[in-house]
Biopython code that builds the backbone (N, CA, C, O; Angstrom):
import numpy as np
from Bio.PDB.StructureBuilder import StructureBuilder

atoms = [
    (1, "UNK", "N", (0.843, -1.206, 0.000)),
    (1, "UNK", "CA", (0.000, 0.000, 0.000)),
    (1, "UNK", "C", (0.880, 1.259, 0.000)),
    (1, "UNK", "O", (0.441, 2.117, -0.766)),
    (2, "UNK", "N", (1.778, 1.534, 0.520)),
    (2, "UNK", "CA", (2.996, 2.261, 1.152)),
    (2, "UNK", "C", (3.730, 2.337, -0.361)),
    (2, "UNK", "O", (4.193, 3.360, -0.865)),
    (3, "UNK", "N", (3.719, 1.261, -0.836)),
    (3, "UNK", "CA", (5.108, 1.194, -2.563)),
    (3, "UNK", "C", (4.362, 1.952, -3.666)),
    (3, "UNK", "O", (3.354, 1.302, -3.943)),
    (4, "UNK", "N", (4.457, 3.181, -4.485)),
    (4, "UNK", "CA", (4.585, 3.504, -5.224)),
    (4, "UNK", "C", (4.480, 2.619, -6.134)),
    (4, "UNK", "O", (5.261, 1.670, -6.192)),
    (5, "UNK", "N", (3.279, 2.838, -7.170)),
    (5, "UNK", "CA", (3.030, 1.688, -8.425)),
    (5, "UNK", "C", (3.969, 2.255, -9.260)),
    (5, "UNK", "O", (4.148, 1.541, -10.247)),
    (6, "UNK", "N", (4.663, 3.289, -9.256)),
    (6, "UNK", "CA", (5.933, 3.371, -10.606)),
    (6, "UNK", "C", (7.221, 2.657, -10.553)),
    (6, "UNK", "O", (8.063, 2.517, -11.440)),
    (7, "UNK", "N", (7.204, 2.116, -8.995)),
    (7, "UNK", "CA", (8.299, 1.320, -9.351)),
    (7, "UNK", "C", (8.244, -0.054, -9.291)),
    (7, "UNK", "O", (9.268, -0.706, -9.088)),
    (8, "UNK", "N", (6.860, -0.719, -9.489)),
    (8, "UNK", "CA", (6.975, -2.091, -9.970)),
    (8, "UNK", "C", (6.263, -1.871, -11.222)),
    (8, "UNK", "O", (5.821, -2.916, -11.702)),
    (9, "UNK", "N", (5.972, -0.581, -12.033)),
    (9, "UNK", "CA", (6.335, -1.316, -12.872)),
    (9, "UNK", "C", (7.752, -0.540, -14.023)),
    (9, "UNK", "O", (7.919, -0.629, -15.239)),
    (10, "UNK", "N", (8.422, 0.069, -13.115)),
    (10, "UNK", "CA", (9.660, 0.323, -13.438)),
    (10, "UNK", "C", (10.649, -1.304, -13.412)),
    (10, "UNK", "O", (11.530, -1.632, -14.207)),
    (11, "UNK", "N", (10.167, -2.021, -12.323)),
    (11, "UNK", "CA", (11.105, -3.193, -12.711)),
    (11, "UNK", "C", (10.400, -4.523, -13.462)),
    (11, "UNK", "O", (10.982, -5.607, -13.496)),
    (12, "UNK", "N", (9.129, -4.316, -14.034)),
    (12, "UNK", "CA", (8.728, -5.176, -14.755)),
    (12, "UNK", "C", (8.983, -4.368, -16.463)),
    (12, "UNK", "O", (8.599, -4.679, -17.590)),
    (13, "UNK", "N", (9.559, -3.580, -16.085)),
    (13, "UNK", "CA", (10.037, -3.125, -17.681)),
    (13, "UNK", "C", (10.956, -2.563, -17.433)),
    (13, "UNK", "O", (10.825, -1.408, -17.029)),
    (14, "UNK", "N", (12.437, -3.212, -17.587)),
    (14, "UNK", "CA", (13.517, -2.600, -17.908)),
    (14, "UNK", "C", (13.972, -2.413, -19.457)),
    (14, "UNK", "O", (15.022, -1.784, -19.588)),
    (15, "UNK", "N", (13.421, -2.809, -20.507)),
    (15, "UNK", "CA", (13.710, -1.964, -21.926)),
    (15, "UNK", "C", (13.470, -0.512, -22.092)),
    (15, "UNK", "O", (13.872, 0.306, -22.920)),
    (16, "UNK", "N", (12.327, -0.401, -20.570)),
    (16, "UNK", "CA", (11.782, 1.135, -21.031)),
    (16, "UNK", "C", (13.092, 2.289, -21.106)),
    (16, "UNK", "O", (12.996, 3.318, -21.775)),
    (17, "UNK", "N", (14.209, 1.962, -20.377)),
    (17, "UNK", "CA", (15.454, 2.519, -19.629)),
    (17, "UNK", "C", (16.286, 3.024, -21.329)),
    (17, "UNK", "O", (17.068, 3.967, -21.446)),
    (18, "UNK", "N", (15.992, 2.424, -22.064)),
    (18, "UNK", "CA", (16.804, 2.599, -23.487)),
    (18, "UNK", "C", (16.035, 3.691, -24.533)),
    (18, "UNK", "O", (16.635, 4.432, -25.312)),
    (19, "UNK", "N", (14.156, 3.592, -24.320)),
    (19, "UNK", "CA", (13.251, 4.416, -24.749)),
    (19, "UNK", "C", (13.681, 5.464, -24.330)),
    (19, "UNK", "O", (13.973, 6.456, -24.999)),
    (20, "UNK", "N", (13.761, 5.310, -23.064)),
    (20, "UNK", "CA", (13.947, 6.536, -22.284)),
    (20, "UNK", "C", (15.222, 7.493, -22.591)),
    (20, "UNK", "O", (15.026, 8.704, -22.495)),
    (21, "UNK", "N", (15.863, 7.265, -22.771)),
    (21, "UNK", "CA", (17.492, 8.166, -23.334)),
    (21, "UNK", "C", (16.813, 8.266, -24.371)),
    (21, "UNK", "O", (16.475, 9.402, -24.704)),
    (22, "UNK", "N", (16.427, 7.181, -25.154)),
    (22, "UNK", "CA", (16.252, 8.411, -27.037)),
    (22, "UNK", "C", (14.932, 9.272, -26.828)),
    (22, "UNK", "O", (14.325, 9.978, -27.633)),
    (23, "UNK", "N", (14.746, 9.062, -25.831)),
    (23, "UNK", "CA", (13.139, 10.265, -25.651)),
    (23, "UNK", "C", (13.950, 11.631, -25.199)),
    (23, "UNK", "O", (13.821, 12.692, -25.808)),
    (24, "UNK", "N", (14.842, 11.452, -23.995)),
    (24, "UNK", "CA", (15.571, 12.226, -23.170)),
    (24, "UNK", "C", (16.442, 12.602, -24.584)),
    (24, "UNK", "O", (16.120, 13.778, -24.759)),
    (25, "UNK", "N", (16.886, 12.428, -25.110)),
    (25, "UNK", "CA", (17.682, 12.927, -26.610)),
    (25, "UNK", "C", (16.816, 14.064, -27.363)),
    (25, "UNK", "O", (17.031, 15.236, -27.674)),
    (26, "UNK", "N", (15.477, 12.949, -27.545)),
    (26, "UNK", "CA", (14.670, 14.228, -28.183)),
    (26, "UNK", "C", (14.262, 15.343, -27.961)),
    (26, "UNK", "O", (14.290, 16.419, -28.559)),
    (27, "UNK", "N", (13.760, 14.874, -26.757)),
    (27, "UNK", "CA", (13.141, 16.173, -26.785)),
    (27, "UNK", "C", (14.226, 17.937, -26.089)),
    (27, "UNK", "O", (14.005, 19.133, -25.899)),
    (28, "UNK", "N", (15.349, 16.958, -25.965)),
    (28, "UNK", "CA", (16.643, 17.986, -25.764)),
    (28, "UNK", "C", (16.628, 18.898, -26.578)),
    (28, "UNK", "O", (16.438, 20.099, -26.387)),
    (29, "UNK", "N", (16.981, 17.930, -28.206)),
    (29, "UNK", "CA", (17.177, 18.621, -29.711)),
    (29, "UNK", "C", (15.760, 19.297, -29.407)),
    (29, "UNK", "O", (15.791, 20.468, -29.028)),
    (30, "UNK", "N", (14.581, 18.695, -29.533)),
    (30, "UNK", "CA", (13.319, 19.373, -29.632)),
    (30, "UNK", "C", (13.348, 20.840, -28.825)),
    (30, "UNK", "O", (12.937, 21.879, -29.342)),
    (31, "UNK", "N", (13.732, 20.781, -27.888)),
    (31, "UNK", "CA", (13.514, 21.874, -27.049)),
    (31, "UNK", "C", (14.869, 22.990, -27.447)),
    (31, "UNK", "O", (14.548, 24.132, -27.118)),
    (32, "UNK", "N", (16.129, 22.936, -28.000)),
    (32, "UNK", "CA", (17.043, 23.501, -28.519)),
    (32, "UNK", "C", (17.003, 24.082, -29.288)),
    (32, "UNK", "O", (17.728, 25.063, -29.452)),
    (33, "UNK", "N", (15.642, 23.471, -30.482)),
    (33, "UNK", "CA", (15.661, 23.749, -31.932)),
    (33, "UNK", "C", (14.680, 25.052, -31.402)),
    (33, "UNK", "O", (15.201, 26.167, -31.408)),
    (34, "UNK", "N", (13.240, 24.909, -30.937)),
    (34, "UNK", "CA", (12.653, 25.769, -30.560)),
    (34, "UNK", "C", (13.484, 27.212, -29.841)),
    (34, "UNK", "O", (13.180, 28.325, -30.269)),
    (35, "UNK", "N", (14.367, 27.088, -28.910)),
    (35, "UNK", "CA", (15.401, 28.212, -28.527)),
    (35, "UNK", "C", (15.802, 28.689, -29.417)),
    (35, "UNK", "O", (15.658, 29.908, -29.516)),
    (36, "UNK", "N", (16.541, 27.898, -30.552)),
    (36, "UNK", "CA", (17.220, 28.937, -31.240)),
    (36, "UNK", "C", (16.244, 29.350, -32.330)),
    (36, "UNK", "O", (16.312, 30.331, -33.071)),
    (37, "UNK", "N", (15.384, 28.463, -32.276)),
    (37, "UNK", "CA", (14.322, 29.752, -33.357)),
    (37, "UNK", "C", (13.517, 30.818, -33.070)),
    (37, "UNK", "O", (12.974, 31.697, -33.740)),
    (38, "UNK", "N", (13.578, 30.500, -31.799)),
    (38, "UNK", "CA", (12.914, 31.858, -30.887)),
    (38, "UNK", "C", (14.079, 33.048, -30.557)),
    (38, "UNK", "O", (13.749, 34.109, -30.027)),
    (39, "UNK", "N", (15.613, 32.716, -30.969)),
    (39, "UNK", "CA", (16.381, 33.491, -30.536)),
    (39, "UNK", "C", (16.432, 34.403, -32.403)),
    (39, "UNK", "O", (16.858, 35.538, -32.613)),
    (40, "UNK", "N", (15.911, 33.519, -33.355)),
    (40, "UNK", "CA", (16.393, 34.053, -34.518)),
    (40, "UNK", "C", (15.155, 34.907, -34.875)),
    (40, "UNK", "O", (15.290, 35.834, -35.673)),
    (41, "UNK", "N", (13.834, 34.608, -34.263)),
    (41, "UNK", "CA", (13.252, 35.872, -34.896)),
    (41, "UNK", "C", (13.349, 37.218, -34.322)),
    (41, "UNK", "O", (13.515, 37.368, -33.112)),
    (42, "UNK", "N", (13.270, 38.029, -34.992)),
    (42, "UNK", "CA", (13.614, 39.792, -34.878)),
    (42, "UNK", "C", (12.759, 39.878, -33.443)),
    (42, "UNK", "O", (12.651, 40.953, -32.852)),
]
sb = StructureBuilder()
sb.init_structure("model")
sb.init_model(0)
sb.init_chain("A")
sb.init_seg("    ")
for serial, (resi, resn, name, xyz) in enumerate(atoms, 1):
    if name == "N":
        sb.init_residue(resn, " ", resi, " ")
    sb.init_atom(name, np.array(xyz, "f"), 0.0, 1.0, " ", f" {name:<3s}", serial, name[0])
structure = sb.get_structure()
């Protein structure tokens, strides 16, 4: 009752751990690309 349901099923899915970096990748670039296009308009 006390355990947090994110971490069983954080350990009934450990592939998610690999999704997770190319998500954490994206939305880096995603969020970078938006900066510098917000830095390039006038």
């Amino acid at each position: 009752m006390t355990k947090p349901p994110r971490e069983t099923s954080a350990s009934t899915k450990p592939p998610l751990n690999g999704w997770l970096g190319i998500g954490i990748v994206l939305v880096t670039m995603t969020i970078s690309f938006f900066v510098a296009y917000a830095y390039l308009l006038p």
